[in-house]
N, C-alpha and C positions, 0 to 999 in steps of 0.2 A: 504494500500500500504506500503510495506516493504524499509525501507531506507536501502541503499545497495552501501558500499563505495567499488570501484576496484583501488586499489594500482598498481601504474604503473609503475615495476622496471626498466625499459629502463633507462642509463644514456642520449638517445640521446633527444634532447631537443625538436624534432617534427620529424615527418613520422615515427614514429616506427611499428614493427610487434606487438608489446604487445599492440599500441595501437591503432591499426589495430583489433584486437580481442577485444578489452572493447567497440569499434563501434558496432561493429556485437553482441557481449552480450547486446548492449543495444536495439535493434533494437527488437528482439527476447523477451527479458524481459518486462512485465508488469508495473514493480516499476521502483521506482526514484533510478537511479543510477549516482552516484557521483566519478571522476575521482582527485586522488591526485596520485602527482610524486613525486617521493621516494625525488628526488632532494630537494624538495618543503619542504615536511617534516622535512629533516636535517637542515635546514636552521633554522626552529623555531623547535625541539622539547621538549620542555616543556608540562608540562600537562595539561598547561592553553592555548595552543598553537592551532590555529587554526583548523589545518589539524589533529593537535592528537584530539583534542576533538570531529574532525566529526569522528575519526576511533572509538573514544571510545562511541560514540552514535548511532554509526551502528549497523542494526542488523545482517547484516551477512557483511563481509569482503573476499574479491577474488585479491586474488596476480595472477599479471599479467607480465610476463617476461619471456627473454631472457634465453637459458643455455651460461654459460662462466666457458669452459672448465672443463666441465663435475659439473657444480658448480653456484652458485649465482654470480651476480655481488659486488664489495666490496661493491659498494652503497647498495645493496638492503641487505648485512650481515650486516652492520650498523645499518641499519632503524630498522632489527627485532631485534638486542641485546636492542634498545630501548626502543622499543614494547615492548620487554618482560617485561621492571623493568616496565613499567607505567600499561600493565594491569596485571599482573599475582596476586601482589592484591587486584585488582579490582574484581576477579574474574567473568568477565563479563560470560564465558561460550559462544560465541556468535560462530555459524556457520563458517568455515572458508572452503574457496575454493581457488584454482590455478590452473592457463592456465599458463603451461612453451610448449614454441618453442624450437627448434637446428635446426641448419643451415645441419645437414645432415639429410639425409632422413629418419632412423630410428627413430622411435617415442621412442625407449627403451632405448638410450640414456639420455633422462630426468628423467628415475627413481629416480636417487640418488639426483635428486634437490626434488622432490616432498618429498622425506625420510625426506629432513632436514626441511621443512617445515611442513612435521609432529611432527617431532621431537620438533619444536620451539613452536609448539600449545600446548604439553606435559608441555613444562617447565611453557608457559604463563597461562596454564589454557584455554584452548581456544578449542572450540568442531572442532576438524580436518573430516572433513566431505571426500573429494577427489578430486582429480586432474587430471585434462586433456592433457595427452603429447602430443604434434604435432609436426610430424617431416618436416621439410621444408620448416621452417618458413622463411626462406629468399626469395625461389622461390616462395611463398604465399603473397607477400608484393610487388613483382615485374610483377604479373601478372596479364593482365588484367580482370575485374572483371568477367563475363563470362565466361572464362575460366576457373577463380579459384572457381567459384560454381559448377562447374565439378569435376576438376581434388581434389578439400578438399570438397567433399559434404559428408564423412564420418565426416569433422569438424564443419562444419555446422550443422548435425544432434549431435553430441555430445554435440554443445552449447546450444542447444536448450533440448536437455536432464539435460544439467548440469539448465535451466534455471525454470524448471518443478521442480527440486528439493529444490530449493528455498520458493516452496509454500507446495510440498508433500514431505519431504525428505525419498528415502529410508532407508530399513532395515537394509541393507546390504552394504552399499557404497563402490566402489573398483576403482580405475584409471582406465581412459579411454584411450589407448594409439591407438593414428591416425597417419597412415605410408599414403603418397599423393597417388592417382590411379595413378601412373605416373613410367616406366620404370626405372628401377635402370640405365642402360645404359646411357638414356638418361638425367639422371637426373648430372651423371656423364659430359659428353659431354658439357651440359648446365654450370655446376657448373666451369668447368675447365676453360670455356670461361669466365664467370664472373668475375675470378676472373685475368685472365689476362687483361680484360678490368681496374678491378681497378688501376692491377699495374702500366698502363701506366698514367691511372687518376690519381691520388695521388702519386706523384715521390718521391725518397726519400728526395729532397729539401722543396717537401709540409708537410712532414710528420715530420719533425725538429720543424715548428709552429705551428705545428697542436693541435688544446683544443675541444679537446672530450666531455668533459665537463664544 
């Protein structure tokens, strides 16, 4: 059984979408999978340091997160300039995988986050394997379970592909990008409602003390 740590970029501190997805990878996977948040990491990262030490005894490692505007979150560019000096060398070589969401419905939004993730495998030394973009990850997190085994069962069958490759990797590994079965129209309609519900939730009086993290 392969040890198998998922990095959980989400700054929010519980109910997230990315960790929403490291549920369902686990569910699916055969091995022992272990969840650390980025949060958790910056807190100690030393290389004697808890959470580094499971990353650097992992055999394969899966970045789990958000896009924030068109981009990583600062927490999770932090954690990888880290990453980098502690293994790059190390030269562990170890498998590296990522599940990025966006809040719109395109999946091909996420490309340029996967880039930099490849990119950051490059510098570390780190075997960049591939990544799974999915588009709407918000209405994915808010919908009931039945549902969303419908309307993301193209996500579904991806994780369980991404989770096949963990034992058989292939030849050729390329991103997997998942757009919802669900009407652009409708997804519109839904989204616009959304988010006028937040506005009246979260007033601008709430959002003066508001700590994100």
């Amino acid at each position: 059984m392969k040890n198998i740590v998922a990095i959980n970029g989400s700054p929010k501190p519980g109910n997230s979408v990315s960790g929403g997805f490291i549920d369902i990878m686990t569910e699916i996977s055969s091995h022992n999978i272990s969840t650390i948040k980025v949060s958790d990491l910056l807190k100690s990262p030393e290389p004697d340091g808890r959470e580094m030490r499971q990353i650097i005894e992992a055999d394969i490692i899966v970045f789990v997160f958000s896009l924030y505007i068109d981009c990583l979150h600062s927490q999770l560019i932090e954690a990888l300039t880290i990453l980098e000096d502690n293994l790059k060398e190390l030269k562990t070589d170890q498998p590296i995988y990522a599940i990025v969401n966006n809040g719109f419905i395109d999946a091909k939004q996420n490309e340029s986050a996967l880039e930099i993730i490849a990119h950051f495998c490059k510098k570390a030394h780190l075997n960049w394997r591939y990544g799974v973009a999915i588009g709407g990850g918000t209405m994915f997190a808010e919908m009931p379970k039945k549902a969303s085994e419908k309307v993301y069962a193209d996500v579904f069958h991806a994780l369980q592909t991404l989770a096949k490759d963990f034992d058989r990797p292939s030849e050729k590994p390329e991103n997997i990008y998942i757009t919802p079965r669900f009407p652009k129209f409708l997804f519109r309609l839904a989204a616009n409602r959304h988010w006028k519900v937040s506005i009246k939730k979260n007033s601008p009086t709430a959002q003066r003390t508001a700590k994100p993290f």
